[in-house]
N, C-alpha and C positions, 0 to 999 in steps of 0.2 A: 601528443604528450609534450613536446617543445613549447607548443604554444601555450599551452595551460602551465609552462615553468615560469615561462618569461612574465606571466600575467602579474600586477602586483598584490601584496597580501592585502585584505581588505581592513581598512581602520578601525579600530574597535574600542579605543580610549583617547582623550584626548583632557590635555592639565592644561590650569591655571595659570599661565610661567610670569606673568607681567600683565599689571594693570596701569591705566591711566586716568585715573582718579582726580575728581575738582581737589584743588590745591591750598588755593585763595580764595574766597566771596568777596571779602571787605575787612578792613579795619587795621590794625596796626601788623608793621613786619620789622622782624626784628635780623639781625646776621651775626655769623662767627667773623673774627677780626681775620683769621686766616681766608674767611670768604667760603670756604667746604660743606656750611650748614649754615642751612635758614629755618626761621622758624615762623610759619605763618599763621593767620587766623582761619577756621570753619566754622563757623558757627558760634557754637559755646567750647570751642576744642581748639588749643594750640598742637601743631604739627608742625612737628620736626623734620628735613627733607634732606638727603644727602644730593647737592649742588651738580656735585660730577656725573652723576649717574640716573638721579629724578627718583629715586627710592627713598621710599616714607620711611625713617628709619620708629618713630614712634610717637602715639598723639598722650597729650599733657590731659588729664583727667578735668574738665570743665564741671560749673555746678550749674549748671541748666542756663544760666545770662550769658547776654551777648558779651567778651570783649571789648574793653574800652581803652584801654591802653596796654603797653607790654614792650617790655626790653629786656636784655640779655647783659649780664654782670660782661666788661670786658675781658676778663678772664675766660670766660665761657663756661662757667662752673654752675651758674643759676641763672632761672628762667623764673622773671616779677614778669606776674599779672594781675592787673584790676578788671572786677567784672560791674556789669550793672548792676549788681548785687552790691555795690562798695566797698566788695573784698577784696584782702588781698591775697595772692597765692603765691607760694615759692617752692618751686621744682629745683631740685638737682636733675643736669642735663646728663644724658648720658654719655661715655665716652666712647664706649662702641658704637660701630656703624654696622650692626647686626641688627636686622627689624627686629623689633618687640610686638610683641602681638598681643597683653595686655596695657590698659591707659598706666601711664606713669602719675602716681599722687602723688600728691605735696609733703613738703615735708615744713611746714608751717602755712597755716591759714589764719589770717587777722580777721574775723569777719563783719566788722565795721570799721576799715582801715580810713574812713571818710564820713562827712555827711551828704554829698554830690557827690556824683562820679567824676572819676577820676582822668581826662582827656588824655594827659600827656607825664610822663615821669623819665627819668634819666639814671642811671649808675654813674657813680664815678667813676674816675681813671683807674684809683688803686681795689677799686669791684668791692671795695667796704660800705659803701652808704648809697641809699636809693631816696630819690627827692620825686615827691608824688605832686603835682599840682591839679587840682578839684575845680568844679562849676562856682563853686561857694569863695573864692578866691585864697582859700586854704593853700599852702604850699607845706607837707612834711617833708621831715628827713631821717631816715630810717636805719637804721643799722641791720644790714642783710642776713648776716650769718645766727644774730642771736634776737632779731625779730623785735627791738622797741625802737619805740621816736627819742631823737636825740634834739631834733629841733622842731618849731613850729612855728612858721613865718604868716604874717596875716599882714592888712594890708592894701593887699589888691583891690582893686574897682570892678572886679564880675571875674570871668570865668580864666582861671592861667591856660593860655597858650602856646606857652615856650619855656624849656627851662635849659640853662646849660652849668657845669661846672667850669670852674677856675680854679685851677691847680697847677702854679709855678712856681718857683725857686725864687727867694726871696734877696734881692740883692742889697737892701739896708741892713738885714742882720748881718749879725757876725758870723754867730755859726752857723748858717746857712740853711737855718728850717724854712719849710715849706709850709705854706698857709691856705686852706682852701674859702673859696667864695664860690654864692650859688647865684645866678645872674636868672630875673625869672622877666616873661612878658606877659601882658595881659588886655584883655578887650579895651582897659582901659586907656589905651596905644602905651603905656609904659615902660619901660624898664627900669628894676630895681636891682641893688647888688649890695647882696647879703653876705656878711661876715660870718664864717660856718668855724667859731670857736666853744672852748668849753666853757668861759662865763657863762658866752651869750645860752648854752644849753642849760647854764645853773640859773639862768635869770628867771625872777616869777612873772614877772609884766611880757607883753607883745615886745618881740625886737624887731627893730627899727632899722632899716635899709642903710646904709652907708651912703649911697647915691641912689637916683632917680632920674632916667635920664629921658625926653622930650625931643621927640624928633621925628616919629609916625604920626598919623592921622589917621591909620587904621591899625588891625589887630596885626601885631608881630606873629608870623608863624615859625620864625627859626631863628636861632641867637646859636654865635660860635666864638669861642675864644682861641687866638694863637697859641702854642708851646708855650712860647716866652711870656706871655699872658701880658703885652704890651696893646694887640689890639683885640675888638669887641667887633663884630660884624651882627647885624639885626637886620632882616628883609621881614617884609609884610605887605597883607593885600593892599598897600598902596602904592603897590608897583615901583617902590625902589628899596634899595640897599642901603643903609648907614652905616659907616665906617668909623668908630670910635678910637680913640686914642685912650689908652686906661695907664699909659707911662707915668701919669700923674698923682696915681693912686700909689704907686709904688716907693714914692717919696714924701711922706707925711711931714706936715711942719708940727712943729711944737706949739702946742695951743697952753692956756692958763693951766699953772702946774697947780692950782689950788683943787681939781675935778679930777686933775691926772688922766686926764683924757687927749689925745689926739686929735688934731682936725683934718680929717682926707679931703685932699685936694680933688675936688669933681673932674670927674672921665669928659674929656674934652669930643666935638662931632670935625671929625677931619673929613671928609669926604663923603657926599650925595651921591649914589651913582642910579640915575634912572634904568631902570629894568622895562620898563612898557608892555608889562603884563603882572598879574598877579601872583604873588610868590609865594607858594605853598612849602620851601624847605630850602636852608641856603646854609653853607659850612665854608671853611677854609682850606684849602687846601696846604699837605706839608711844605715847607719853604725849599727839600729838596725833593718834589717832585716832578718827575720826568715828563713832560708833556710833549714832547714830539722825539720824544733817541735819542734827545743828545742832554746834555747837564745842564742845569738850569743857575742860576743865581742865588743864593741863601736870602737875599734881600728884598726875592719879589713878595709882594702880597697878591696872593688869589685867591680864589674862592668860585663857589659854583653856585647855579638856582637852577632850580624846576619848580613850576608853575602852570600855569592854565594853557600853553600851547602845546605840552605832550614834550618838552624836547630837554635837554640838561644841555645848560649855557655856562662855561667856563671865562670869569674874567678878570681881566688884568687892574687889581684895585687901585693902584696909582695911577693909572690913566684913564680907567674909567672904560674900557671897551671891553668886547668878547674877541676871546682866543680861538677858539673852534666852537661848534654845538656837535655835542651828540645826538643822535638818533635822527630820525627822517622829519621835517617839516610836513604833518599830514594834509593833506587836499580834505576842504573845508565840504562837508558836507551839508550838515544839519546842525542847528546849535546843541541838538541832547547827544549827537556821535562827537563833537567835538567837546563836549561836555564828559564824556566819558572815557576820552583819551587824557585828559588832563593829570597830572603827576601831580601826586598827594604824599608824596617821601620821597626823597633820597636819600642813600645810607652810602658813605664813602669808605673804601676799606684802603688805607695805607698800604698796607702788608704786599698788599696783590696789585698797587696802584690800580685800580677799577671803581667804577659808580654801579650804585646799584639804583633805580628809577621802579620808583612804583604806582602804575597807575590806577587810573579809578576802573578802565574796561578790566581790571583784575591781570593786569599783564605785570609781570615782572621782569625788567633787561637789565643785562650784566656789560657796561661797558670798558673799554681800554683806554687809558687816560694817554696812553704813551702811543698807541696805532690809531686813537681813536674811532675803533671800527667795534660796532653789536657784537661779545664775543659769544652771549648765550640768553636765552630767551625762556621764561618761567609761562609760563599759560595757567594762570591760576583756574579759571570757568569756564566750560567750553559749553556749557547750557544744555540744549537740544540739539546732537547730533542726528544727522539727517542720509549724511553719505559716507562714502571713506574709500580712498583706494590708492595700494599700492605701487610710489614711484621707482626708480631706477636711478642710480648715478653712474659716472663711469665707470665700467670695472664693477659693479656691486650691482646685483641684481634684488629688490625691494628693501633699498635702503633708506627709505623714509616712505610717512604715510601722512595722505592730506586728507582733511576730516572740513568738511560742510556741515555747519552750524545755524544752530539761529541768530547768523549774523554775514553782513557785507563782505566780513573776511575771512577767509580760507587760511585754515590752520595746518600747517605742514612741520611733521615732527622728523625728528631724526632719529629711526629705530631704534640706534646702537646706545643713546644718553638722553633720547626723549627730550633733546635742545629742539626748540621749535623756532619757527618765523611764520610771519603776517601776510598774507598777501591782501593789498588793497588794491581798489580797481572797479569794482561793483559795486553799484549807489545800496542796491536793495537786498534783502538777504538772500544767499547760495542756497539753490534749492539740490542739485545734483552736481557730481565731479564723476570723472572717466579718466584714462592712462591710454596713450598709446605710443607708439614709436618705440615698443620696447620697453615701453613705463617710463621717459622719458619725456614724454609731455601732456601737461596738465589742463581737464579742458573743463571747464565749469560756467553754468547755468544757473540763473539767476531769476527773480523776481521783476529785476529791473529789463526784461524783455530780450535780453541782452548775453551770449555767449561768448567766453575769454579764453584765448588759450596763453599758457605758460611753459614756460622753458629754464632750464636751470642759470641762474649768473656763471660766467665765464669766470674762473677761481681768479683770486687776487693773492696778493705773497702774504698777505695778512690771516688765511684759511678762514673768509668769512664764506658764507652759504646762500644762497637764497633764490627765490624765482623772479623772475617779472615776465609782465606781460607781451605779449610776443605777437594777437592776433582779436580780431575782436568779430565777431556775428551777429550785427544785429539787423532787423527787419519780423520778428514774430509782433502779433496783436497784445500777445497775453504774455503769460510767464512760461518760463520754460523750465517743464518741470521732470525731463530725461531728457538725456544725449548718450552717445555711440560715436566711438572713435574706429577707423580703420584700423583692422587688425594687422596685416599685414604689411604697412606704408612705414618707412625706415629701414625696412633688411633690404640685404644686396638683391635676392632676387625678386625683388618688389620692385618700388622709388625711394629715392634717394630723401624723402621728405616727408610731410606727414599726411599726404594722401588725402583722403574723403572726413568728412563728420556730419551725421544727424542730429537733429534737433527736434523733440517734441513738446508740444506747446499744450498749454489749456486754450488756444483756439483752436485745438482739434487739427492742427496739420503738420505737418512732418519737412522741416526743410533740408536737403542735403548743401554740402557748402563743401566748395575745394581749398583744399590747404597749400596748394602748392606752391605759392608764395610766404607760407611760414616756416620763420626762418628757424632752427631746432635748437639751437643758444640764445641767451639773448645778453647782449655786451654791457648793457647799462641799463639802471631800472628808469632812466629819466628817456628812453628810446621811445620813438612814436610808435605802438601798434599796427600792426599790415590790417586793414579793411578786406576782411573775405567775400567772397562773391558767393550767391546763393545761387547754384545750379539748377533748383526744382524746389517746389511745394506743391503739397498731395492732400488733399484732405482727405485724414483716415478714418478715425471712429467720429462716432455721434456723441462722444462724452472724454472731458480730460483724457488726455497721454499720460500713462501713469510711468511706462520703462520702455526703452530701449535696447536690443542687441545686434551686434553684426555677429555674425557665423565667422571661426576661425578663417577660412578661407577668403573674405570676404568678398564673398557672391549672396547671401543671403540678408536679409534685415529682418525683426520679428519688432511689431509692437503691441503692448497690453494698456489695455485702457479701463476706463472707471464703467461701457458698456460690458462688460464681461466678458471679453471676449480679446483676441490675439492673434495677429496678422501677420503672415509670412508674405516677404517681397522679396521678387528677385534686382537686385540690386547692377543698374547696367552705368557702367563708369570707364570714363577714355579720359588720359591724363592729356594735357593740353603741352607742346611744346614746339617749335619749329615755326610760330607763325600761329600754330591752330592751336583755336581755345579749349578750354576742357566741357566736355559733355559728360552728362548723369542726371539718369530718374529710376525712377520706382515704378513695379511691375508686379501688381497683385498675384500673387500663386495658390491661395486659400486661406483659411480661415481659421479656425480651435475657438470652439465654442461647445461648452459644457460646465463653466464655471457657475455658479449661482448670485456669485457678488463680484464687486471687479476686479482685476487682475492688477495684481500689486506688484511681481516681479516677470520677469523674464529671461531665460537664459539657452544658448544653444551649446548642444555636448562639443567637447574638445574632439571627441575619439569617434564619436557614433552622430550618423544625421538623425537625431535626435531634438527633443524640446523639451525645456523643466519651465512648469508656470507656478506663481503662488497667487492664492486669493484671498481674498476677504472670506472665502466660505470656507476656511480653516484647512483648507485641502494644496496638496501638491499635485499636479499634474503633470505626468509625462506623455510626449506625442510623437505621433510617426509624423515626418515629414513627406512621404511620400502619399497619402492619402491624407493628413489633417484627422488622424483618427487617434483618439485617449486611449493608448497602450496600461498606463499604471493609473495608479491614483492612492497617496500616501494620507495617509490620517493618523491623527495625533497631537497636532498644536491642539490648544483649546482657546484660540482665537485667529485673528489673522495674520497668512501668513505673508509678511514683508518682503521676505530676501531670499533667492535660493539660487545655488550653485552647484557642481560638479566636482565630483574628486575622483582620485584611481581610474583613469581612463573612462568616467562615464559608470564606472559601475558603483559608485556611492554619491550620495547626495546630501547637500548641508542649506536646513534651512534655520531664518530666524522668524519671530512671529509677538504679535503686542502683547501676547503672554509672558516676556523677558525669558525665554529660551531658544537655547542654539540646537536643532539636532541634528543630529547623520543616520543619514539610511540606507540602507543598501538595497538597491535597484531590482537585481535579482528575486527577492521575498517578498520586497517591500514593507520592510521592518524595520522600526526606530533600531540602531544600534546601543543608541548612547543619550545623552541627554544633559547639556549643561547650562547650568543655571550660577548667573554673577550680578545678576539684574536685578532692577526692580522697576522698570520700564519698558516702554514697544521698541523693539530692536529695527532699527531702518538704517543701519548701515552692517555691510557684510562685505568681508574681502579676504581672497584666500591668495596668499602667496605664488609665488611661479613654482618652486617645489614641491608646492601643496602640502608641506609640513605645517604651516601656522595658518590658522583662521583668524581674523579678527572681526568682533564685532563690538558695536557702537550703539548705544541705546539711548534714548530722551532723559536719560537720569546721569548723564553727562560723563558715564564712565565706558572706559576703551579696556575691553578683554583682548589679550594674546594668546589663541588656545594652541600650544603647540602637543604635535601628537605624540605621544606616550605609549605606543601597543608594542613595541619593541620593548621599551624597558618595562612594562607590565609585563611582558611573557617573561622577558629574563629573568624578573621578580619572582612571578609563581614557582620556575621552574630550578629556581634556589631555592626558595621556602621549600620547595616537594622534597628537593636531593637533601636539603639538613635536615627537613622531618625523618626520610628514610634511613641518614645516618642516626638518628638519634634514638629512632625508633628498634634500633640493632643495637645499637649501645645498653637499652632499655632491657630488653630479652638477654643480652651477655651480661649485664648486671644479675640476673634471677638469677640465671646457671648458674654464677658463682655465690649463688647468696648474700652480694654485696648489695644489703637492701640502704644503705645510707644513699648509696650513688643512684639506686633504682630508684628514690621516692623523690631528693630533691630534684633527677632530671625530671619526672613523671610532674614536678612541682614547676618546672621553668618551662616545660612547653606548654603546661595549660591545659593538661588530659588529665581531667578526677576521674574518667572512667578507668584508666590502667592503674590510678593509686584504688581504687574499689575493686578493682580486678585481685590485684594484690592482698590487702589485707583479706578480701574474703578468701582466698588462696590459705594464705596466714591460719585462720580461723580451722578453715578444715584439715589441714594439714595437723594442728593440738589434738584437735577433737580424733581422730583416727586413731594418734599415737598411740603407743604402746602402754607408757604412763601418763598422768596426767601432767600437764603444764603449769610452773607457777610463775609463768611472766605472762603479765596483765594483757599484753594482745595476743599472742600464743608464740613467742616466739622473740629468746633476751637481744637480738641483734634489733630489733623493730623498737624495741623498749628504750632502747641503749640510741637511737635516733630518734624518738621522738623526744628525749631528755634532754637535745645537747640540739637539737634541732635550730637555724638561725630563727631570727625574730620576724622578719617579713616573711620566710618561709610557714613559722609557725601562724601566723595571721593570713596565710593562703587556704591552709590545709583545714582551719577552723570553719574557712568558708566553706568548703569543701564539704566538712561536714554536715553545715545547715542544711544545706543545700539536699545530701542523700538523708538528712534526719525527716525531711519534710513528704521522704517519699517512704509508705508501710516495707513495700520491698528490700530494701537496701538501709534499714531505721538501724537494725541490729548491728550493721558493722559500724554508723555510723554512735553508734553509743558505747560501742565496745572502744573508740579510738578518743569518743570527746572522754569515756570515763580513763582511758590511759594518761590521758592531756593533766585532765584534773590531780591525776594520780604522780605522777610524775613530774609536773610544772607547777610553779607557785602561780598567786594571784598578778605579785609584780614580773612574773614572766611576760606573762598573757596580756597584759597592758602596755607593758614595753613594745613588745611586737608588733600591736597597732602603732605605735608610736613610730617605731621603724621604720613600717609600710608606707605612713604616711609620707614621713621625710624622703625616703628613696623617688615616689612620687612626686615629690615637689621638685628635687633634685635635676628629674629629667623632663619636665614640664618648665625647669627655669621659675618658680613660682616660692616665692618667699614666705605668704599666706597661709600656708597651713600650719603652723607652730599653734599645739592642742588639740588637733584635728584627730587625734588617733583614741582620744574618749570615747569621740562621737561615732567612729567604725566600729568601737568593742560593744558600745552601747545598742547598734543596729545589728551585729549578729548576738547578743545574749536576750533579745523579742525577737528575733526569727527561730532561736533555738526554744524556748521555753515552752511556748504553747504545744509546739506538737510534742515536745517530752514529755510533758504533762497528759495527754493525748496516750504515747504510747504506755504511758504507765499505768492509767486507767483502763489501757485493755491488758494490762498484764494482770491486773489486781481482778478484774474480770474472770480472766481463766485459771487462776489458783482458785477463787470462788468456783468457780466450776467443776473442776478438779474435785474439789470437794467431795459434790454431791458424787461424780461417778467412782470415787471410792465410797462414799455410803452404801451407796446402790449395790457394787461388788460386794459391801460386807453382809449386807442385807441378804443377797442370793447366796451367800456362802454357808450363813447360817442356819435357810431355811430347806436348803439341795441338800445340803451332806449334815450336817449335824443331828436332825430329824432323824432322818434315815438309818445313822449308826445308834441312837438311842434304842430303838425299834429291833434292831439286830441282837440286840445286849439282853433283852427281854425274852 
């Protein structure tokens, strides 16, 4: 009896708690000035994302086109987008950061805001006017809050590229108004600067640039103007920066007073500064911001770029050089990987001094102008996931998780805020990752023939995060497509280190490799890698290595291959020290073979010498180790199954399978318990926590589920719902006995039992019908009368249902027409309508749903044709039986007349 106490409960629900959902694909990203909320592209959909946390708080209603451009009012109040459609859209953002679970629509759509689409547009300072620049060299300017053009700039030579405002304090006036200017660039290497006045909006002809400034030879991709609106900064893909002086413009001379026009004196080019790469996004930064701690000069000019090498370069514009770079210099791989690291925005946020860098691989990094260290990391597409498994940090046991993609880099998230980092290292893409040391290090398998292990960076006072690499294994033919870390190397009564690791290959052999020279931190990402030694190669199956496992103990190794079948080895391993090197090989012990297609996972029980296999032939298999003989076999996927693992000491089992489901089974019966489904892809990544509270799985549809387990709060659940039903259900019964039928019908009305309200009135009925005298309140009884007259209106639009519902059934027709004719009789028409009306809104109310205003016609309208027919129905068989009735009183009169009245005639005689 002890032992069956201590056993654990067996798991029997498991919820949704946390998803990791593609983010980004492409196209424009827009941010709040506070830096808290971003808002990026999917598709045909803007999504809203709370920064701190990684939760979607709500997606912007798209009309089927891609996204072409899109920014955010600096205010942060409205969200302009243009789609390939030529529309435009304007959303009010929300200001909660509570998800919404319906798409947010617009609250104005233009929908021919263009005749080209629209590349690039900008908000003002003061979040009043939006400037759209088109293919067709179109430039508008819009008025946000009440949706028309207030200007229309033409002009350009092909497609605008760049647009920025100019909005400073005007030091020639007197009274000290403010005047704004729109500075636009264009393929035609240009730049023009436009006077954004109300003539020029009362004008009927094209208005005409103020200046035109010459000085690219290729297309400007960013224009930025200082505060004091003295200088003009323009970079473009010809690889430098120009540095304009506009001080000139600000002191106009007096030209011929006969035209009473002005002549502006043209914006002067002070400074060239070669950049030596191409410059996709370049701004200034504020004159007091802090770039290394300490205070800065009001009189520097900076500015920043990102461009085609991936990195954001900070420089000092009167000397002409870089101050720092953020982010890593990447190792030059291929031209399309170095092609898709390239920054395609940057967005500067003052508030929070930090860069925001957005690349083309869909990555988005949050930098520190003032530490200048990565402080957070966006992962917009993680494509096809392939593996995943649970790391460790100091002190925290599975605090982040690294996910194997289809790609070179290993993606490592941080459980608590979903902040992720990059690991680079591997030319080819990551086929498998493993944890060992405690979860503490990362060992991953590659394409490129080649196995890496990592270990976490040594904290720095700036709280940045990240791995490098720590160890390298190469020597396989082919790709390596499973590994197996030792389970027990890092605890004290183990080694001090990270022990043993397998290797399995699609050349079909098994390499073991000593780790005992990798080191379990690693001090710097730029540290050379230890070269591990391969201790043995085995050749195992006749076909692909699909998994590997070591046995908790690590004395056993199991591998499954694409021949259907699963090899248990006993594993013989001598740590090297003192002079003596380390020895280890592999030592066949049997076999598991019964699969029909091949063995796609492998796993050994925590608790029990036990074996869990998954196949391609849609089956789980469980085996004895002690003979090699299929004890269980689970069915149930309806395709193959990928991934499987152990839970509750061995006695429940979780697999996934290319059907896009998670299940658990319990060992025992061999019976799906549960079944969850978040997919819509082959799930090839499975990872269950050290607690075995959270499963995660990872599918080719690029989304990461967190299923944590819920059979505790499910039980709590039920067995509150049970103890209020049974209070309420005695409340119900002490209503009757007192005759307090108002209390008895509305509670009968809020739990959702028509059968104790039908219990009731037929009660009701009988109880008239018996009496002494007859009844003259319409259901048999004035307290019943007297609550259906004063009844609430949602209440009454329950109870109506209520009655469709027993009208439709002959048994229960008669109460239910004795209560609709009370209804009739007792409520008006505007009652009965109202109460839909009611119903509806309380609905809306707790659904959070705005949409239903008139919806309550259309419920009154679907219960008066569910009532009609069959009333019609019962009435035709009642008009039936008074016809009938009829004749068996004819009949009676008939035999009455011819029995006894005869008879007495005859007597009288």
């Amino acid at each position: 009896m002890d032992d069956a106490s201590k056993r654990p409960k067996l798991k029997t629900a498991f919820k949704n708690a946390r998803t990791i959902a593609p983010l980004y694909t492409s196209g424009p990203v827009a941010a709040t000035q506070d830096g808290t909320k971003i808002v990026t592209s999917i598709e045909e959909h803007a999504l809203l994302t709370e920064v701190s946390t990684g939760v979607e708080i709500c997606r912007f209603a798209g009309d089927t086109e891609a996204i072409t451009s899109m920014c955010l009012s600096p205010s942060a109040k409205h969200l302009l987008v243009f789609t390939a459609s030529m529309s435009l859209r304007i959303f009010e953002v929300p200001t909660s950061t509570t998800p919404l679970e319906k798409p947010v629509q617009p609250i104005r759509v233009v929908a021919r805001a263009h005749d080209a689409p629209v590349h690039v547009c900008k908000a003002d300072p003061t979040s009043t006017y939006l400037a759209s620049g088109s293919a067709d060299g179109i430039v508008k300017v819009w008025d946000i809050v009440r949706g028309y053009i207030t200007h229309v700039l033409k002009g350009h030579g092909g497609v605008v590229s760049a647009l920025a405002f100019d909005y400073h304090q005007d030091p020639s006036s007197v009274n000290q108004q403010r005047k704004m200017q729109l500075i636009t660039g264009s393929v035609d290497t240009r730049i023009r600067i436009f006077e954004l006045t109300d003539s020029a909006s009362r004008g009927t002809g094209s208005q005409k640039p103020v200046a035109v400034l010459e000085g690219h030879v290729s297309v400007p991709r960013g224009l930025d103007v200082s505060l004091d609106g003295k200088w003009l900064i323009s970079g473009g893909r010809d690889s430098v920066v120009l540095i304009w002086d506009l001080s000139a413009m600000q002191r106009p001379a007096k030209g011929a007073k006969g035209k009473g026009k002005d002549k502006v004196a043209a914006p002067t080019l002070a400074k060239t500064v070669p950049i030596l790469e191409r410059v996709e996004a370049v701004g200034l930064l504020r004159p007091d911001e802090d770039l290394t701690g300490s205070s800065s000069a009001s009189d520097q000019l900076r500015f920043y770029t990102g461009g085609e090498n991936g990195v954001v370069k900070i420089w000092d514009g009167r000397e002409g050089n870089v101050l720092f770079t953020l982010g890593g210099e990447h190792n030059k791989i291929s031209d399309d990987q170095e092609t898709q690291r390239q920054i395609v925005d940057v967005i500067y946020l003052p508030a929070t001094s930090s860069i925001i860098s957005v690349h083309a691989d869909q990555n988005i990094m949050y930098h520190s102008l003032s530490t200048h260290a990565l402080t957070r990391q966006l992962i917009g597409f993680n494509d096809e996931i392939v593996d995943a498994r649970f790391l460790s940090s100091a002190g925290q046991r599975d605090s982040h998780l690294a996910l194997a993609t289809n790609s070179s880099l290993i993606r490592v998230y941080s459980v608590s805020d979903f902040d992720a980092r990059l690991l680079e290292g591997h030319t080819e893409i990551v086929l498998c990752v493993d944890s060992g040391v405690n979860g503490t290090i990362l060992a991953s398998g590659s394409k490129d023939r080649a196995a890496r292990l990592w270990a976490p960076l040594k904290s720095e006072s700036n709280g940045s995060w990240g791995y490098g690499c720590v160890a390298v294994c190469d020597g396989h033919a082919e790709s390596i497509g499973a590994l197996a870390l030792s389970r027990l190397a890092g605890t004290p009564e183990s080694h001090p280190h990270a022990g043993f690791m397998f290797t399995g290959s699609q050349d079909r052999t098994i390499k073991m490799w000593d780790l005992a020279e990798v080191p379990l931190a690693c001090v710097t990402e730029e540290a050379a890698p230890v070269k591990c030694k391969s201790l043995s190669t085995l050749k195992a199956h006749e076909k692909d290595i699909n998994a590997l496992d070591v046995a908790p103990n690590d004395r056993l190794l199991v591998s499954g291959s694409q021949d259907r079948t699963a090899n248990v080895y006993e594993i013989d391993y001598t740590a090297g020290g003192g002079g003596r090197a380390a020895r280890g090989g592999l030592r066949l012990l049997g076999t598991c073979k019964g699969h029909k297609r091949g063995v796609w996972a492998v796993k050994f029980g925590r608790a029990e010498r036990v074996l869990a296999t998954g196949s391609g032939d849609k089956t789980v298999k469980l085996w004895n180790l002690d003979d090699f003989t299929c004890v269980k076999t689970f069915e149930g996927h309806t395709n193959s199954v990928l991934r499987v693992d152990f839970l509750n000491m061995g006695m429940q089992l979780v697999s996934s399978g290319s059907d896009g489901l998670v299940k658990l089974w319990n060992v025992k019966d061999e019976e799906c318990v549960t079944t969850m489904d978040n997919h819509q892809d082959k799930i090839w990544a499975l990872a269950v926590s050290h607690d075995e509270r959270t499963v995660v799985s990872a599918a080719a549809d690029s989304v990461v589920t967190f299923w944590q387990d819920c059979t505790e709060e499910q039980a709590e659940e039920k067995e509150t719902k049970r103890a209020d039903l049974v209070l309420k259900e005695q409340d119900f019964l002490n209503y009757l006995e007192l005759n307090d039928y108002r209390r008895a019908i509305q509670l009968a009305i809020a739990m959702g039992q028509p059968g104790r309200l039908l219990s009731l009135f037929k009660d009701i009925r009988a109880s008239a019908a018996e009496g002494p005298m007859p009844s003259t309140s319409i259901t048999g009884h004035p307290s019943v009368d007297e609550v259906i007259r004063t009844l609430g209106g949602s209440d009454l639009a329950k109870l109506l249902r209520y009655v469709r519902d027993w009208n439709a059934v002959a048994k229960t027709s008669i109460v239910a027409q004795g209560v609709l004719f009370a209804i009739m009789k007792l409520r008006s028409a505007d009652d009965v309508m109202q109460a839909f009306g009611d119903e509806m809104r309380e609905t809306a109310l707790i659904e959070g749903d705005g949409t239903s205003k008139g919806a309550g016609g259309t419920g009154l309208k679907e219960m008066v044709d569910g009532l009609i027919p069959y009333t019609e129905r019962h009435l035709a068989r009642m008009e039936r039986l008074v016809q009938e009735s009829y004749m068996v009183d004819y009949v009676l009169g008939e035999m009455d007349d011819g029995m006894f009245d005869g008879d007495h005639d005859d007597n009288m005689e």
